[in-house]
C-alpha positions as CSV (number, residue, x, y, z in Angstrom):
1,X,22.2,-83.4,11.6
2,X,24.7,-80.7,11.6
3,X,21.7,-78.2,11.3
4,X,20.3,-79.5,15.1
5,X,24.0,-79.4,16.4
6,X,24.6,-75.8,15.1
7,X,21.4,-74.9,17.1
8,X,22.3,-76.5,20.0
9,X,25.9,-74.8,20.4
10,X,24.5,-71.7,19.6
11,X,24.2,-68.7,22.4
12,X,20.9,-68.1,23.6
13,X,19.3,-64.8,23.9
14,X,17.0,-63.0,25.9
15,X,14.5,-60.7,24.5
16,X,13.5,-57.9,26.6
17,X,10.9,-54.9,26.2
18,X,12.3,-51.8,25.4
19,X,9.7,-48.8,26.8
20,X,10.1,-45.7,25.5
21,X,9.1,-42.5,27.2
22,X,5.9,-41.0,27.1
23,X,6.3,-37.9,26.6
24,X,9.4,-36.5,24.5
25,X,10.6,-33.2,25.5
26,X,11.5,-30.4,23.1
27,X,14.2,-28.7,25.3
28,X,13.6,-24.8,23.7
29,X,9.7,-24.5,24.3
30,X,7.8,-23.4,27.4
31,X,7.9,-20.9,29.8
32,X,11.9,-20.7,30.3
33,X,11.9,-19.2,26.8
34,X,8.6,-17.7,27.0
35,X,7.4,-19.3,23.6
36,X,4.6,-20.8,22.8
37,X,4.7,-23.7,20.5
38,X,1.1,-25.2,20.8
39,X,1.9,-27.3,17.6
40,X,4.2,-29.6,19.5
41,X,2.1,-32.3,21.4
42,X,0.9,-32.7,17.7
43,X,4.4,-34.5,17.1
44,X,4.4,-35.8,20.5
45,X,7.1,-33.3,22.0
46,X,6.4,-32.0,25.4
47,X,7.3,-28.3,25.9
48,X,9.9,-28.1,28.7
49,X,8.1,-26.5,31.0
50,X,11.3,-26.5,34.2
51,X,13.2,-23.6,34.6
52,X,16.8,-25.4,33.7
53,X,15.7,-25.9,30.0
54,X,18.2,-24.1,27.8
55,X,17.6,-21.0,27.0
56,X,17.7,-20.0,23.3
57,X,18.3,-16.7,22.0
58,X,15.0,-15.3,20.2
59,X,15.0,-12.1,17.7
60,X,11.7,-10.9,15.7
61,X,14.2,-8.6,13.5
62,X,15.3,-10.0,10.4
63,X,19.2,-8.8,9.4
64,X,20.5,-8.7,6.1
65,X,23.5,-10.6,5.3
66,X,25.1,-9.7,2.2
67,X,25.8,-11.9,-0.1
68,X,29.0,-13.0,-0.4
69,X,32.4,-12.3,-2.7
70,X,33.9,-15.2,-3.6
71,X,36.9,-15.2,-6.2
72,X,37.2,-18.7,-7.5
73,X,36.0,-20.7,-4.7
74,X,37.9,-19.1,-2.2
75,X,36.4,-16.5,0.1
76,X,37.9,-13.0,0.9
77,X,38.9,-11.8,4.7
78,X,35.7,-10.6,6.9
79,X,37.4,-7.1,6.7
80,X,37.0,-6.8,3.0
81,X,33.4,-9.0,2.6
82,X,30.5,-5.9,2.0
83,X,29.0,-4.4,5.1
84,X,25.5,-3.8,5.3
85,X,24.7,-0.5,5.5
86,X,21.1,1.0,7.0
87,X,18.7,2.5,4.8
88,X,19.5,5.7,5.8
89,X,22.6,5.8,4.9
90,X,21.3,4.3,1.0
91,X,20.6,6.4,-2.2
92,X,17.0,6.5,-2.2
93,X,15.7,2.9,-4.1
94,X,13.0,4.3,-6.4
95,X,15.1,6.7,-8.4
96,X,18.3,4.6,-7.7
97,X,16.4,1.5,-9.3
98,X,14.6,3.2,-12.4
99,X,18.4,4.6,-13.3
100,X,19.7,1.0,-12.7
101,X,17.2,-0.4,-14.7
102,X,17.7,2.2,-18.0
103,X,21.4,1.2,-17.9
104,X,20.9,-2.9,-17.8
105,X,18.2,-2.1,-21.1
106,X,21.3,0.3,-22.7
107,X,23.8,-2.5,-22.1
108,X,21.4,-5.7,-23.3
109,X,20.9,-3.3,-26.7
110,X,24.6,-2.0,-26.9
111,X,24.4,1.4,-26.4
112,X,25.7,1.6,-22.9
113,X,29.3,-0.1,-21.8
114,X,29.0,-2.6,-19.5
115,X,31.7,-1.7,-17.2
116,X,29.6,1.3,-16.3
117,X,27.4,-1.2,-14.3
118,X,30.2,-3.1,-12.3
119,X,30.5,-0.8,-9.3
120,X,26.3,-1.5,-8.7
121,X,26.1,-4.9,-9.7
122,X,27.6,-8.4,-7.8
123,X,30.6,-9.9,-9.8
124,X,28.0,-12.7,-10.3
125,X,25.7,-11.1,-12.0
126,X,28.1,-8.4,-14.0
127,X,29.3,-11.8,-15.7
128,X,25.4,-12.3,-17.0
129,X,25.2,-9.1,-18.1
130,X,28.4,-8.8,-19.9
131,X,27.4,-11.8,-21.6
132,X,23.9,-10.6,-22.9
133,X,25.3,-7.4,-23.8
134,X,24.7,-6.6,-27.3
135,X,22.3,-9.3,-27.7
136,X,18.8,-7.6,-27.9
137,X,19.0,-4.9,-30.6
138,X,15.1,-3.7,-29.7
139,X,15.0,-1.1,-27.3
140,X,12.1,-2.1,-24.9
141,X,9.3,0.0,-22.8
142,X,9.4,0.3,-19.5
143,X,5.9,-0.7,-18.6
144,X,5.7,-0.5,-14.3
145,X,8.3,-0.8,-12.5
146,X,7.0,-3.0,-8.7
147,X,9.7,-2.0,-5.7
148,X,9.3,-4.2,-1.9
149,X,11.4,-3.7,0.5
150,X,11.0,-6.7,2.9
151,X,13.6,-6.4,5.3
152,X,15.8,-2.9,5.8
153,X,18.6,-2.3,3.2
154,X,16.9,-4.7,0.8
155,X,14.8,-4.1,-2.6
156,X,13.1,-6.7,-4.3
157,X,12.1,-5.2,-7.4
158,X,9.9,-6.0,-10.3
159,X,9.9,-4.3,-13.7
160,X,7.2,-5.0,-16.5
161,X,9.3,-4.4,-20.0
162,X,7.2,-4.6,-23.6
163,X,8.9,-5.6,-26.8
164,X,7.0,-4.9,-30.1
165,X,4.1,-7.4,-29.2
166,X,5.9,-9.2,-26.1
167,X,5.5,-8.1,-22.2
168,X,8.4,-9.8,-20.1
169,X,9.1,-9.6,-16.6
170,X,12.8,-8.2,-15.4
171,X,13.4,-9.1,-11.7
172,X,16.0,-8.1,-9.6
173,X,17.6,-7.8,-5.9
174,X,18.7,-4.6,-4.6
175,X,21.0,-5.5,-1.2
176,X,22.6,-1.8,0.8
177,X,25.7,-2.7,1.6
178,X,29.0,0.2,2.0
179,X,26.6,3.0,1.8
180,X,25.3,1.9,-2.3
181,X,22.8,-0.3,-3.7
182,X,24.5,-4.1,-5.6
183,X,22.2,-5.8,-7.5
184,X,22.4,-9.3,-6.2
185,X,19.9,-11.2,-8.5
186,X,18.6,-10.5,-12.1
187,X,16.8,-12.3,-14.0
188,X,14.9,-11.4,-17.1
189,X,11.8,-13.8,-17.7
């Protein structure tokens, strides 16, 4: 009984269609930006195809942007962050890296100090390598040594290393940055 009174007080409602559009519209595609985005009515976006669609910036260069100092957690002023600097104004990478790459072996074996590296190498990784200094006694072979630069004032670099038996892989990140190479990655695998 209370059950049918509670219905009975209770509002009524309408339910009503809701229609979506037909076509969505992806507001940076079509011929206001000149681009091309054929993949779209795939995900059922429309390019907008009017004149008063926004107009995004496009670049086909890639920029580096260096990696950033922090000093615990905090960042520093834009004035003292690293500036990237243009390959030609860069140490040239294949002698620069096969130097580098002697001096990281000298430190891991203890025969080179590791503050001798700081200047080249990101405070990140400096604390890596301070760490494994010392640590491998066995002086290994440098096998090849792989260099890619994919965008300007960048090296990717690969270096093949054999100890006794053992072939491992030492791979590291070369960013140009006020006029010098840092090593911004390293990892030995």
């Amino acid at each position: 009984m209370a059950q049918k009174k509670l219905l009975e007080e209770a509002p009524s409602y309408e339910l009503k269609e809701i229609r979506l559009p037909k076509k969505l519209v992806f507001p940076y595609a079509g011929a206001a930006n000149g681009v091309d985005h054929s993949a779209l009515p795939l995900f059922g976006f429309e390019p907008a195809l009017s004149t008063e669609a926004p107009v995004k910036p496009l670049s086909s260069k890639l920029y580096l942007v260096p990696t950033p100092v922090r000093f615990e957690g905090e960042e520093l002023e834009p004035q003292i962050q690293p500036k990237p600097s243009p390959l030609s104004d860069l140490p040239e990478l294949e002698q620069w890296v096969s130097r580098y790459v002697v001096s990281v072996i000298e430190v891991w074996s203890g025969k080179r100090a590791a503050m001798q590296l700081a200047r080249w190498t990101h405070r990140n990784i400096f604390d890596g390598v301070v760490k494994a200094g010392g640590a491998k006694r066995a002086l290994p072979k440098i096998r090849n040594i792989y260099i890619s630069q994919p965008i300007d004032g960048v090296g990717e670099v690969t270096v093949t290393l054999r100890y006794d038996e053992r072939v491992r892989s030492l791979v590291m990140r070369f960013e140009g940055v006020d006029k010098r190479w840092l090593c911004t990655e390293l990892s030995l695998i």
